[in-house]
C-alpha positions in Angstrom: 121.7 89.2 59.1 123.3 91.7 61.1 125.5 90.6 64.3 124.8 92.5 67.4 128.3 93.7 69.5 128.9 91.8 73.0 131.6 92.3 74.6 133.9 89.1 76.2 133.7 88.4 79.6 137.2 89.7 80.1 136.0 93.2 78.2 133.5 93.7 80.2 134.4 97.0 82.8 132.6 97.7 86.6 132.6 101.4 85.2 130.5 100.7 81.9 128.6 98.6 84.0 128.0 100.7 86.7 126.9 103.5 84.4 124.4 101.2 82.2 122.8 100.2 86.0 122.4 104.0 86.6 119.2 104.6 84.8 116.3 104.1 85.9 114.6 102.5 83.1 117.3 100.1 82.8 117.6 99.2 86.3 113.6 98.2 85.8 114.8 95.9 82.8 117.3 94.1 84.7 114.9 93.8 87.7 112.0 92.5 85.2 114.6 90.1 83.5 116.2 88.9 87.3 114.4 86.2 87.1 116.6 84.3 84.6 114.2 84.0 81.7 115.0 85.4 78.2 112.2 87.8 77.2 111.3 89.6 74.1 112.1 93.2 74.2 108.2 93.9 74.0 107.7 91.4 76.8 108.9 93.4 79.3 105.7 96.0 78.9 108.2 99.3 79.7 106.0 101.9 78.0 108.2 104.7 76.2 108.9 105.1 72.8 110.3 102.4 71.2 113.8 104.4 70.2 114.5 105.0 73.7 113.8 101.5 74.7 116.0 100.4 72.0 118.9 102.8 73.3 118.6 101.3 77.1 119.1 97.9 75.5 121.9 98.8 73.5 123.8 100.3 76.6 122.8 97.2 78.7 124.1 94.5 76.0 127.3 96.6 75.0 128.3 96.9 78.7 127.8 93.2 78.9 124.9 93.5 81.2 122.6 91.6 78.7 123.2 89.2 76.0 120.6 89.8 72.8 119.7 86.6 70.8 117.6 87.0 67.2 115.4 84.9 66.5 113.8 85.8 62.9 111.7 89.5 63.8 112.5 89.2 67.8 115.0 89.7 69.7 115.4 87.6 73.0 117.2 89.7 75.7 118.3 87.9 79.3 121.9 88.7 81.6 124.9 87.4 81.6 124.4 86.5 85.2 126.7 84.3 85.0 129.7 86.5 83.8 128.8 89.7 86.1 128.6 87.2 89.2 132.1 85.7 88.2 133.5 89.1 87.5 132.2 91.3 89.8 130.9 89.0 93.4 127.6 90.2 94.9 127.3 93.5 92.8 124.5 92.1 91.0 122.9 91.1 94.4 123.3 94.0 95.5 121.6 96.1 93.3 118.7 93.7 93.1 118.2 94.3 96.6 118.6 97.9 96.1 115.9 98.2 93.7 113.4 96.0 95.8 114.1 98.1 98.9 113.8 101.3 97.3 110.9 100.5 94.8 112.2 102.4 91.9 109.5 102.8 89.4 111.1 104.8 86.5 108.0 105.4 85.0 106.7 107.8 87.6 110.0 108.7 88.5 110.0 112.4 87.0 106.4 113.4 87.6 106.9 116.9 88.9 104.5 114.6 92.0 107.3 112.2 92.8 109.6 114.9 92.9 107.8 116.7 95.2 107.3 113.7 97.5 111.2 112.8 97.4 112.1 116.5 98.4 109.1 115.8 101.0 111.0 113.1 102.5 114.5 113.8 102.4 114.9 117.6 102.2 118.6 119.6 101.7 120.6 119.9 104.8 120.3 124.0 105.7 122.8 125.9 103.5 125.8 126.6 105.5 128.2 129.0 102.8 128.3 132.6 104.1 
């Protein structure tokens, strides 16, 4: 069977995981696996095609954001909680609360709707180069 790479608490980076928090699709993973329960990759009903999925997990669990367990055909994803919280105090907290307060569905996130709406509500400061 074929051993899946996580990195060691003391491997793990705030840049890499910084950047694997940066997508939206992966911030709604984390948020959907907050709760501490290990899920099945299919269990967490995200709706794209199943490479992508599979490319958002990969960053998560090789920046040490999620640890992925098989178990015969599934794979069982939760965080390493633990490790971010001991590494990295409140940053995890943080950008729970960050994703509560500002809603951030992914899945409608690039509808040519939503993007109208967020230029709606915050528009571009006046262009001030001569």
């Amino acid at each position: 069977m074929r051993s899946l790479y996580h990195p060691g608490k003391e491997d793990i980076r705030l840049t890499t995981v910084l950047y694997a928090l940066s997508d939206p699709i992966r911030l709604r993973i984390v948020r959907n696996l907050a709760e501490g329960v290990e899920e099945s990759c299919a269990a967490l009903g995200i709706t794209i095609p199943k490479s992508s999925l599979s490319h958002h997990f990969r960053v998560l669990r090789e920046a040490g954001v999620t640890r992925t367990r098989i178990e015969g055909i599934h794979r069982l994803v939760s965080l390493r909680r633990e490790d971010l919280d001991a590494l990295f105090p409140g940053l995890f907290d943080a950008v729970l609360r960050a994703c509560l307060s500002h809603n951030s569905e992914p899945t409608g996130g690039t509808t040519l709707e939503s993007i109208q709406k967020r230029v709606q509500e915050h528009p571009s400061p006046p262009n001030t180069h001569f």
